[in-house]
C-alpha positions in Angstrom: 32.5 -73.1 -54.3 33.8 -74.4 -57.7 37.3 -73.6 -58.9 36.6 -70.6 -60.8 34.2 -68.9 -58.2 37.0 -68.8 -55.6 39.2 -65.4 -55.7 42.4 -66.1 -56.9 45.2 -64.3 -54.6 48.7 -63.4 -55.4 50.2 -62.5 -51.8 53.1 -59.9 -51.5 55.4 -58.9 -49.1 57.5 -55.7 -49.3 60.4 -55.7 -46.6 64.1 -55.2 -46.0 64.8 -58.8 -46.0 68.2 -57.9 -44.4 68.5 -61.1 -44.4 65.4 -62.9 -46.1 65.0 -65.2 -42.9 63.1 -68.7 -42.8 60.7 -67.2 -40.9 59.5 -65.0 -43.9 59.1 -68.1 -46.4 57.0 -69.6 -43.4 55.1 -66.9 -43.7 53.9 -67.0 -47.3 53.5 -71.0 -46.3 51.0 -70.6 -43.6 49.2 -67.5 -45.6 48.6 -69.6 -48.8 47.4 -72.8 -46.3 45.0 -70.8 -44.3 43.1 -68.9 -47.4 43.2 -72.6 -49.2 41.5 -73.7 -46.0 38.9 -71.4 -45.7 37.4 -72.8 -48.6 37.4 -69.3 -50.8 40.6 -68.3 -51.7 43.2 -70.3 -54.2 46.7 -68.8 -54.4 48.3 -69.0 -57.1 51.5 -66.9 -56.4 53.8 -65.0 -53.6 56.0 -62.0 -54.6 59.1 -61.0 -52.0 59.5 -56.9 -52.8 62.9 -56.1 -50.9 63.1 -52.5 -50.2 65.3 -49.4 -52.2 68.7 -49.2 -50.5 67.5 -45.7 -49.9 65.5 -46.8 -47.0 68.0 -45.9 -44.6 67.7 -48.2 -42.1 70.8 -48.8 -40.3 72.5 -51.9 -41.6 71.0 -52.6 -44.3 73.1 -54.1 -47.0 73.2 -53.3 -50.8 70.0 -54.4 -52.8 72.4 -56.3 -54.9 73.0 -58.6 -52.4 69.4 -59.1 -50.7 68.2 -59.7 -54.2 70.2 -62.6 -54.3 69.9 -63.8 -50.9 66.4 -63.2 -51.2 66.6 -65.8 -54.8 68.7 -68.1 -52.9 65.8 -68.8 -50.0 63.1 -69.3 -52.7 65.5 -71.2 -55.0 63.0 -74.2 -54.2 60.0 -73.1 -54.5 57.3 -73.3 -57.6 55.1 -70.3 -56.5 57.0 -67.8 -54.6 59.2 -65.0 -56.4 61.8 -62.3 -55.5 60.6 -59.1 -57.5 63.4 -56.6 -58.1 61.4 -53.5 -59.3 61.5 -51.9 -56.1 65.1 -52.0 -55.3 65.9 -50.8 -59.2 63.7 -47.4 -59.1 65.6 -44.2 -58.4 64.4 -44.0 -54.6 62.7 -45.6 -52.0 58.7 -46.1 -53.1 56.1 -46.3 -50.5 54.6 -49.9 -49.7 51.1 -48.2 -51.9 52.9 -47.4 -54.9 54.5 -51.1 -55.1 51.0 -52.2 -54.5 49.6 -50.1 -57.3 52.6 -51.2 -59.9 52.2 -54.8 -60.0 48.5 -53.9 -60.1 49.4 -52.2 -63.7 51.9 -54.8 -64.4 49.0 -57.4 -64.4 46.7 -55.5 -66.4 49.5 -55.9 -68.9 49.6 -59.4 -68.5 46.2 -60.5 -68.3 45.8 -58.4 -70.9 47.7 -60.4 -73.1 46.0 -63.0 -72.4 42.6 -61.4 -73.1 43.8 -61.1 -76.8 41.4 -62.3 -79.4 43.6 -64.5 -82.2 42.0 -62.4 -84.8 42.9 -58.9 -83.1 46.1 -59.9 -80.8 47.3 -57.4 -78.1 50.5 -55.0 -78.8 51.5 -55.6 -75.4 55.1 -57.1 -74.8 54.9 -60.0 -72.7 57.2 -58.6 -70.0 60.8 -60.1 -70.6 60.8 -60.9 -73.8 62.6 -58.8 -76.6 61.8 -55.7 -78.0 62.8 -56.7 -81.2 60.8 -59.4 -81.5 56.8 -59.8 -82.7 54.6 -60.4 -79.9 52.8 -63.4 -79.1 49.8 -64.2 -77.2 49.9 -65.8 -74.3 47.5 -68.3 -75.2 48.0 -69.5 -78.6 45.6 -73.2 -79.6 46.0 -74.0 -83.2 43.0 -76.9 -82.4 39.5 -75.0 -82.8 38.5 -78.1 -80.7 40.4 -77.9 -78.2 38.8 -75.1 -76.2 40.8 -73.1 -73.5 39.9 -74.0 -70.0 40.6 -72.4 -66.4 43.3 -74.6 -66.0 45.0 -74.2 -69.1 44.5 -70.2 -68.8 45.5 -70.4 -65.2 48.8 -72.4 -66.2 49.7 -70.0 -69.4 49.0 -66.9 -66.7 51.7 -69.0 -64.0 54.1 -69.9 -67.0 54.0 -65.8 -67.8 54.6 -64.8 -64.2 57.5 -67.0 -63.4 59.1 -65.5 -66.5 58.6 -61.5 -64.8 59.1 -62.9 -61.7 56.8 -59.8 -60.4 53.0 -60.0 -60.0 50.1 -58.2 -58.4 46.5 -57.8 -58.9 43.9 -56.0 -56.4 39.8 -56.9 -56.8 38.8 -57.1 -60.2 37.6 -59.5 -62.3 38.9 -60.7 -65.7 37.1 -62.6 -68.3 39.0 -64.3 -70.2 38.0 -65.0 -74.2 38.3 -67.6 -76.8 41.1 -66.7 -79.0 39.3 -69.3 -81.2 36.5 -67.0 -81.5 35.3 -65.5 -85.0 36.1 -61.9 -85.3 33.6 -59.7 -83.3 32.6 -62.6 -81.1 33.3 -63.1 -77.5 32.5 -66.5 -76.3 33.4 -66.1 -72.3 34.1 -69.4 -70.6 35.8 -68.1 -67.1 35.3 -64.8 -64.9 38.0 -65.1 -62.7 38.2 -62.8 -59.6 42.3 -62.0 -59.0 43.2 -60.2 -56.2 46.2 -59.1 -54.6 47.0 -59.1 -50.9 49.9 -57.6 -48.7 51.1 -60.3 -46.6 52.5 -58.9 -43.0 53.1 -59.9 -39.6 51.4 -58.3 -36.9 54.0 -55.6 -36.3 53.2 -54.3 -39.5 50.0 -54.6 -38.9 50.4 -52.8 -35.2 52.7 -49.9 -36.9 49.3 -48.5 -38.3 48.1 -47.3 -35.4 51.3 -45.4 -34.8 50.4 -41.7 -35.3 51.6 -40.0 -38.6 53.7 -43.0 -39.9 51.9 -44.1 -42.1 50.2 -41.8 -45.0 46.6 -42.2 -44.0 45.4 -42.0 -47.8 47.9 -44.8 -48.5 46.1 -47.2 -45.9 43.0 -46.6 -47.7 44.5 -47.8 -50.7 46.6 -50.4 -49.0 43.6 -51.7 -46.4 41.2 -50.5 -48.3 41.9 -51.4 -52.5 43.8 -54.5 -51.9 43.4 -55.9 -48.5 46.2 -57.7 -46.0 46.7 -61.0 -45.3 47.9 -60.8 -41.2 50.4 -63.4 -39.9 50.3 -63.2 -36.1 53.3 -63.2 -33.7 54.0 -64.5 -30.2 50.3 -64.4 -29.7 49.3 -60.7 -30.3 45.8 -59.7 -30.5 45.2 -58.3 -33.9 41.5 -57.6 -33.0 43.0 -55.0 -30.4 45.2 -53.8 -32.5 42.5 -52.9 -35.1 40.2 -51.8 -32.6 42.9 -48.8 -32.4 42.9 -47.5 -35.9 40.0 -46.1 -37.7 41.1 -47.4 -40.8 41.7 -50.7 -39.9 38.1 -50.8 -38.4 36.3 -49.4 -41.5 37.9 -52.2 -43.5 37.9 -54.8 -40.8 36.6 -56.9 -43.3 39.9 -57.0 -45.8 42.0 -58.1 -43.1 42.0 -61.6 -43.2 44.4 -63.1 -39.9 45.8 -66.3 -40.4 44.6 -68.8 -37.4 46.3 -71.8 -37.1 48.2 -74.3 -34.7 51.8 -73.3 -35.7 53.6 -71.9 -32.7 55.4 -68.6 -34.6 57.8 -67.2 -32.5 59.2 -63.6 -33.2 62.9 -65.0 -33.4 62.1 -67.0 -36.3 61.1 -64.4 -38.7 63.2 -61.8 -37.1 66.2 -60.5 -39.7 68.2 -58.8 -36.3 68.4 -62.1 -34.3 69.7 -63.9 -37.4 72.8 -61.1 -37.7 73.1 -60.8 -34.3 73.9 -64.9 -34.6 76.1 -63.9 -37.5 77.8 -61.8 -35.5 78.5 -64.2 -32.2 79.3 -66.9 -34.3 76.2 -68.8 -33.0 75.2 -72.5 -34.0 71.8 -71.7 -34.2 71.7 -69.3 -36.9 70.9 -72.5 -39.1 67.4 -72.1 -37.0 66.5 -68.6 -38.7 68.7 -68.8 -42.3 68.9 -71.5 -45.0 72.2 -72.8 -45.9 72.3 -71.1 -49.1 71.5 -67.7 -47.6 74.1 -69.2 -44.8 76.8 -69.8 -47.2 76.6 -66.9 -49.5 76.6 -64.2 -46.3 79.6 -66.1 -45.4 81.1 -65.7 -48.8 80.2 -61.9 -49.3 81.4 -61.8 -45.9 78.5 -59.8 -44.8 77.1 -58.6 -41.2 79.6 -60.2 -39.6 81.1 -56.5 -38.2 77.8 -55.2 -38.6 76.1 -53.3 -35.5 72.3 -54.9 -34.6 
């Protein structure tokens, strides 16, 4: 497969990331290596969603400060973002309806991008000032110079770091040469972008617990986008998804991440990493970074938490 015919994926992971946990950037690490390996998939960004502080999950901290934690842990990476919109609405919103805004929120910005020079989009280019004209995305003074995937591709990254929130489910795009005479499209890429949930195998399992989940949200969630399973201390997803309907009528969006790396449930796990905190344990350094480590220790928080 060529660049362009691979899918493009944008992997998000909605959580309480109470604390964001090494385990979780893993995560998104092993996800993007195994669809890259595959041969099908490129990905081309990772979105961390923490959850509404009306969630109510005992323990869990203000949003304020596993926003920045969360910032802190991806500090160093060039494709993965936090994503505040979730922890800024007026209540808690189902894992669906995160899904189904930054499905809308890229419609807006490949939708800037999609702008013909001669009839521009209106759209704002999220995070930039009301006040000001908008611009296209792509902009090429040089009618020689025509646009390329990778050009597009990099002007679509440049746009996403600045909203720092992203998420696309199967559709395809075809993007147009602003260069173009009025009235003309000249197509030079048909990009597929999709957007997958990216879970472990508990979230996975916690379908098939009756009446927790919405079952019309799965079929969005399952069905509409599709997951991206990391597995844990060995569980059998295939069992797992023998047990659910849903998960068996759309076996075939749930892609599980098979791979060498021995993933052990205390890694990822945000109550063994406070419960560390809280015993004054070495090893915490095994499931936080040291900037997550230093500014809980700062903000002084967890340490008299319960579990």
């Amino acid at each position: 497969m060529t660049e362009t015919t691979k899918t493009h994926v944008i992997l998000l992971s909605c959580g309480s990331f109470n604390p964001i946990t090494k385990g979780h950037i893993q995560m998104f690490e092993r996800a993007r290596d195994y669809l890259h390996k595959t041969g099908r998939f490129i990905v081309i960004g990772g979105i961390v969603s923490p959850v509404h502080d009306s969630y109510g999950k005992q323990g869990l901290v203000s949003s304020r400060h596993r926003l920045t934690m969360c910032q802190l842990a991806v500090q160093s990476s060039d494709w993965i973002r936090v994503d505040p919109w979730e922890c800024y609405q007026d209540t808690w919103q189902t894992t669906c309806s995160v899904l189904e805004h930054h499905r809308d929120l890229m419609k807006r910005v490949t939708g800037c991008i999609l702008s013909n020079v001669n009839t521009p989009s209106m759209t704002p280019v999220i995070g930039q000032p009301q006040n000001e004209s908008p611009q296209p995305i792509y902009q090429n003074s040089n009618i020689s110079n025509k646009p390329t995937a990778a050009k597009i591709l990099g002007k679509m990254g440049e746009s996403l770091s600045r909203i720092c929130c992203v998420r696309p489910p199967i559709e395809r795009f075809t993007f147009v040469d602003e260069n173009a005479n009025l009235g003309t499209v000249m197509r030079y890429e048909e990009i597929e972008l999709r957007i997958l949930l990216l879970c472990g195998s508990d979230l996975l399992e916690s379908f098939c617990i009756p009446g927790l989940w919405n079952e019309s949200d799965m079929e969005v969630i399952v069905g509409d986008f599709g997951i991206v399973v990391v597995p844990r201390d060995g569980t059998d997803t295939d069992r797992i998804m023998n047990h659910s309907s849903i998960l068996r009528k759309y076996k075939n969006n749930i892609l599980v991440v098979k791979d060498d790396v021995n993933h052990p449930m205390s890694v990822v796990s945000s109550t063994k990493s406070r419960l560390a905190l809280q015993h004054g344990d070495g090893h915490v350094v095994d499931y936080l970074s040291q900037p997550v480590i230093d500014y809980i220790l700062k903000s002084q928080l967890y340490i008299n938490a319960s579990g």
